[in-house]
N, C-alpha and C positions, 0 to 999 in steps of 0.2 A: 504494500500500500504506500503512497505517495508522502503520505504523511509523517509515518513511520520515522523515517530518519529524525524530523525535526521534534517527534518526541519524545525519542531517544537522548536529544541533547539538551529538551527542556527537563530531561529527569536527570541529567549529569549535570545541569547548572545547580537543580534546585537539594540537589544531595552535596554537594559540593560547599552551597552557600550555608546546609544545616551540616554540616562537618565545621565548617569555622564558624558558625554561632556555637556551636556545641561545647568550642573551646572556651570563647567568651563567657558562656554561664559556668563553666568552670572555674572561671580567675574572676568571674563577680561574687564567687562563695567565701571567697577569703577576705577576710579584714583589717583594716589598717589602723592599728590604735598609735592617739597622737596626745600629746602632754603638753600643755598650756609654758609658753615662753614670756617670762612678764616684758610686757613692751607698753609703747606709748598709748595712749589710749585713742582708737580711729576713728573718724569723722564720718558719719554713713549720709550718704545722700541717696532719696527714693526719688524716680524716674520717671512720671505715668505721661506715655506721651498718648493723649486725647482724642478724638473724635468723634462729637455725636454721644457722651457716655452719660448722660443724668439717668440714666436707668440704674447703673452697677456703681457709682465713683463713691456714691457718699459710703456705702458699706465698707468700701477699700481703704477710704482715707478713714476710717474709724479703726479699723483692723490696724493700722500703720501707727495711729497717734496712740493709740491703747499699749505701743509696744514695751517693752521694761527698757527704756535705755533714753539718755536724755541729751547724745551727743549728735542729734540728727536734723535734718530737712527733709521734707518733703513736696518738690517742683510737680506743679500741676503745667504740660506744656499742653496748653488747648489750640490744637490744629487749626484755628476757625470753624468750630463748631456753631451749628446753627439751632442748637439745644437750649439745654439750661446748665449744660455744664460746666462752663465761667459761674453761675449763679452758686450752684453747690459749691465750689470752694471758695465761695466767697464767706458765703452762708458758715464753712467748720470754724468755730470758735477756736481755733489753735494758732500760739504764735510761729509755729515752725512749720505750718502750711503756705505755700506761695503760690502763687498764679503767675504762669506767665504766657500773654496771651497773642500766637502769630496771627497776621492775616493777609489775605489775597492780596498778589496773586503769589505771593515767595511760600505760604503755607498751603496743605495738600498736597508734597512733593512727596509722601510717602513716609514708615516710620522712619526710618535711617535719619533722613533729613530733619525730621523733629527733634530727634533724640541728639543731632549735631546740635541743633541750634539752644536747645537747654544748654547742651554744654557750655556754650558758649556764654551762655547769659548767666550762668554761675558764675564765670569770672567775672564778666563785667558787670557784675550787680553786686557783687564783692561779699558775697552767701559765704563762700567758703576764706574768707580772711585773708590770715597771711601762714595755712597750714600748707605743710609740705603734701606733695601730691601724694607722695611713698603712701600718707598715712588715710586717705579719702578714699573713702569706697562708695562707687556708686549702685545701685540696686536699680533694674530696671524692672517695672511690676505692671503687667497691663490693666488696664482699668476697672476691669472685674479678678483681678488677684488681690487673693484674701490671704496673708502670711501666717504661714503658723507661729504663736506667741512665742515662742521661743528660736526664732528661726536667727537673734542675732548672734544670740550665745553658741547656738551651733556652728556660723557658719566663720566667726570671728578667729578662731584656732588657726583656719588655713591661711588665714593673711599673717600667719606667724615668719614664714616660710617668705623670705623678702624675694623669693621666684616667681612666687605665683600671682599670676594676671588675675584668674579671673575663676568664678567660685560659681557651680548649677548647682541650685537646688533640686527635687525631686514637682513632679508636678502631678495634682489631682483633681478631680471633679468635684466640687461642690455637691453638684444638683443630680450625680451618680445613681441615686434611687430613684430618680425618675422617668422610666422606661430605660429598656434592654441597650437601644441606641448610646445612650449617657453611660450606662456600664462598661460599654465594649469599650467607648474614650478613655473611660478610668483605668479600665485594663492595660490597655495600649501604652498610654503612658509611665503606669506602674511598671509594665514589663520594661519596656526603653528606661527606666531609669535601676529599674535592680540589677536587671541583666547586663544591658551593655553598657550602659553611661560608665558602670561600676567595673566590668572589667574594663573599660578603657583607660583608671584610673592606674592601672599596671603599665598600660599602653602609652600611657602620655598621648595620646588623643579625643581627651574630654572635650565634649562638644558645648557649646552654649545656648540656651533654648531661649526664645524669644520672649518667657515670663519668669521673673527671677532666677534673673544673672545678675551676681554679685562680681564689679570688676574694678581693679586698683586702678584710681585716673592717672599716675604714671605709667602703667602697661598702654593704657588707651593712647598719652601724648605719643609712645616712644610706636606711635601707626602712623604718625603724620598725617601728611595730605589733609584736606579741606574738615575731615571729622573721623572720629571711629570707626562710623558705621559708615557701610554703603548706603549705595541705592537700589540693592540685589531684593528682589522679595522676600527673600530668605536671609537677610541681614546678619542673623544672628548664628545660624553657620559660616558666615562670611567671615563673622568678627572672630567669633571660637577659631576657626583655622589660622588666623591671619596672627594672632596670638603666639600660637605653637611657634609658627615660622617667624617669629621675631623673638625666642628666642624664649617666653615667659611659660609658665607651665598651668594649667587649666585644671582644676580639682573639681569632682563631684562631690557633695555632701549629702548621702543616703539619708540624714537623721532630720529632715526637719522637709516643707514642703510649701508650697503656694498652690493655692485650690482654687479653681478658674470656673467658668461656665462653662460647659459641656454644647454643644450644638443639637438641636433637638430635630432637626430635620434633616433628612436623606440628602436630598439637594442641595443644601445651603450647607453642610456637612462635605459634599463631591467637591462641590465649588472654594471653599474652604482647602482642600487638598489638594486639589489642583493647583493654585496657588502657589502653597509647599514643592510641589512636583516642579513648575515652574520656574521655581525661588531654586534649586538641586539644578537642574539643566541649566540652568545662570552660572552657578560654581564652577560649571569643567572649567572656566577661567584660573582656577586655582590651581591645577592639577603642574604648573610649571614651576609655580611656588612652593608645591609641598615636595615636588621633585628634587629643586633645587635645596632647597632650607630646612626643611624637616629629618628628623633622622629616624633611622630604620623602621622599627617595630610600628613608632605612630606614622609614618609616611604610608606606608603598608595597610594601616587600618584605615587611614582617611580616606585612601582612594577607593578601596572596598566601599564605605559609605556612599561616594560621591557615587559610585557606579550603581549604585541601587536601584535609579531612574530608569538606567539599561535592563538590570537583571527583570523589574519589574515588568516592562515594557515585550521582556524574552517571554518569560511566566506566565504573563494574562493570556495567550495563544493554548498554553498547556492544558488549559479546560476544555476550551473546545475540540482540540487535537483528540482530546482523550475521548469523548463525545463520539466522533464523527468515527475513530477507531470501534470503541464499543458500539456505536448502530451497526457496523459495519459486518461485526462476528454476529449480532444477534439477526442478523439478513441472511447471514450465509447460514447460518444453526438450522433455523426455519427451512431454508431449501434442501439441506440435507436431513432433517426431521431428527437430528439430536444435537448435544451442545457440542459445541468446538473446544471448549475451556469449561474447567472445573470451576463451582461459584466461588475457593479456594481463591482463581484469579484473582479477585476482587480485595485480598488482603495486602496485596503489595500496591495499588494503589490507597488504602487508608493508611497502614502504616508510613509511608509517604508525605501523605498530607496530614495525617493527624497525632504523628508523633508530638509533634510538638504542643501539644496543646496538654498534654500532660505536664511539660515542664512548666509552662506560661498556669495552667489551675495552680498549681503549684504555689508559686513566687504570690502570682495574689491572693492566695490564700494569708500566706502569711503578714498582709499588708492589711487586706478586707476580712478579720476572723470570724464576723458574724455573719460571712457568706456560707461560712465552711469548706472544705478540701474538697468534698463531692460536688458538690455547687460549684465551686471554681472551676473545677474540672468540665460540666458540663456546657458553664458558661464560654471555657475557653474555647470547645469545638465549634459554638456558633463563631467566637471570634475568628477562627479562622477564614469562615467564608464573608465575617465582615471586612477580608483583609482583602475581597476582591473589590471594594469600592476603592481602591487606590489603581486598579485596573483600570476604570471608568476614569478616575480623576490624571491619571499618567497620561493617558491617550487625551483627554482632555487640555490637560497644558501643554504636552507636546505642539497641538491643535494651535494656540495661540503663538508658543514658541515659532514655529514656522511662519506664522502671520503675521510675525513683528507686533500682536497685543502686547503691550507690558502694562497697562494700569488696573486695577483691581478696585471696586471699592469693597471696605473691610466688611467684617462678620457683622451682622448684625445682630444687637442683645435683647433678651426676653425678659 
């Protein structure tokens, strides 16, 4: 059959790609204990760059001013929102809440460019004094990120370490129990942060997620150019790569988290990913930088990342292959009046595809325990066919990629 070959090599990619995750949940089992260096005491600045958010902001900036620690700001940069969310932070009674507010036509450039131009307005608003940058940590939190109370104390140890750029928290759903949809999110991310974020933490290639990242503003000066961040839709792989290869080192902190809004709808969910997929095929620009400046084992892992877009794009073929294969035997079965394959066949594709879902019930189990291990478990095998909406949303931004689309408008909140 015609097919045959190409599904042959989509079952060597995808055994391939679960041979090196396999490893990865291996080296995220192990743990790193770390012991407190008395140092100077650091300066945190919180990050929310805006748009459209009076639905989610006041809860956030509540969750922020409530925190135990009294050496902070918290920069509201409002993108020219046509909301009320200039109004809310006007409205929080706190002195260490600020607004600061762009407008048309230089605001809407995207977050990269917000999140520059706060920077910018920290100095020249003179927020951050006359402290040394070594000691300034900025926290980027998106509008509907709710910090866990303790997330300074957690995450403060790693700026011990005068290497390290830049510090990811763990990221989860809020609104989790609210339909199946909202669980699989929480999963997803739970799993990307126990499994790999964590052995990447072996790797020196910790990634940076676009809701709490904690990063030294001296790692951010020493990237130059016009700001930190790009203008890549995916900004915050940008920055996490761009990090490594200048030399600073990137730390996950498993113990602490930021709980986001979950997307409620299928569509608005694809289109949300798409995005992401879009923001990934933007990076292969990096692939001569991690060449050049990264060393071995994280050089190794990043481009495994970056190619994801590819393997994905190989993969979503693999369903239907397998499809058009099995109509295929059960056509011929019928004209010969018995089966061609034992229902046996049928075990080498689930073990295939649903190995992993035992590891993934697993890991969130241990994160979610009043789901329980069985429940995880079963919840994990739906995750995996929730893992073909990145199918639809891959071909999707490819779709625009090709057509020169780059502008997105953001998620919309409930």
């Amino acid at each position: 059959m015609t097919e045959e070959p190409f599904l042959w090599a989509a079952m060597a990619i995808i055994v391939m790609a679960g041979c090196y995750n396999t490893v990865l949940f291996t080296l995220s089992r192990f743990r790193i204990r770390r012991s407190r260096v008395p140092g100077t005491e650091r300066f945190y600045v919180f990050l929310l760059a805006c748009l459209n958010e009076e639905k989610v902001l006041a809860e956030s900036l509540a969750r922020i001013t409530s925190l135990p620690i009294g050496n902070f700001v918290a920069l509201v940069i409002d993108d020219a929102s046509e909301d009320g969310t200039a109004d809310i932070v006007r409205a929080c009674d706190h002195p260490r809440v600020r607004l600061y507010q762009r407008r048309l036509p230089n605001a809407r450039r995207g977050k990269g460019a917000a999140l520059n131009a706060g920077v910018r307005h920290l100095r020249t608003s003179g927020l951050l004094g006359y402290r040394d940058a070594q000691d300034v940590i900025l926290c980027v939190v998106d509008a509907d990120g709710r910090l866990d109370p303790h997330v300074v104390q957690a995450v403060d140890p790693f700026f011990d370490d005068p290497r390290t750029g830049g510090v990811q928290i763990g990221v989860r759903m809020y609104n989790r129990t609210q339909g199946l949809i909202a669980r699989l999110q929480d999963m997803e991310f739970v799993v990307y942060g126990d499994v790999f974020q964590s052995a990447r933490r072996f790797l020196g290639s910790v990634g940076m997620g676009g809701n709490g990242q904690f990063m030294r503003l001296s790692a951010l000066d020493s990237l130059g150019g016009d700001g930190p961040w790009s203008d890549s839709l995916t900004e915050d792989l940008d920055l996490g790569v761009r990090l490594i290869a200048h030399g600073w080192r990137n730390q996950y902190c498993p113990t602490a988290a930021v709980s986001q809004q979950a997307v409620l709808d299928v569509r608005r969910l694809v289109r949300q990913r798409s995005r992401w997929f879009q923001g990934h095929l933007q990076s292969a620009g990096l692939v001569p930088t991690i060449l050049r400046d990264v060393p071995g084992r994280a050089a190794i892992d990043l481009l495994y990342h970056l190619s994801s877009p590819v393997l994905i794009l190989l993969t979503s073929l693999l369903p239907l292959s397998f499809l058009i294969a099995l109509g295929g035997i059960v056509v011929a079965s019928v004209r010969i009046g018995h089966p061609l394959v034992s229902p046996m066949w049928l075990a080498g594709p689930y073990l295939l595809s649903f190995t992993a879902a035992y590891t993934y019930g697993y890991v969130y189990a241990r994160r979610e325990r009043s789901l329980g291990l069985l429940r995880s478990v079963l919840v994990a095998h739906i995750f995996i066919f929730y893992g073909y909406i990145w199918f639809a949303a891959g071909w999707w931004g490819l779709w625009r990629m090709v057509t020169g689309k780059r502008t997105w408008l953001k998620t919309a909140r409930t």
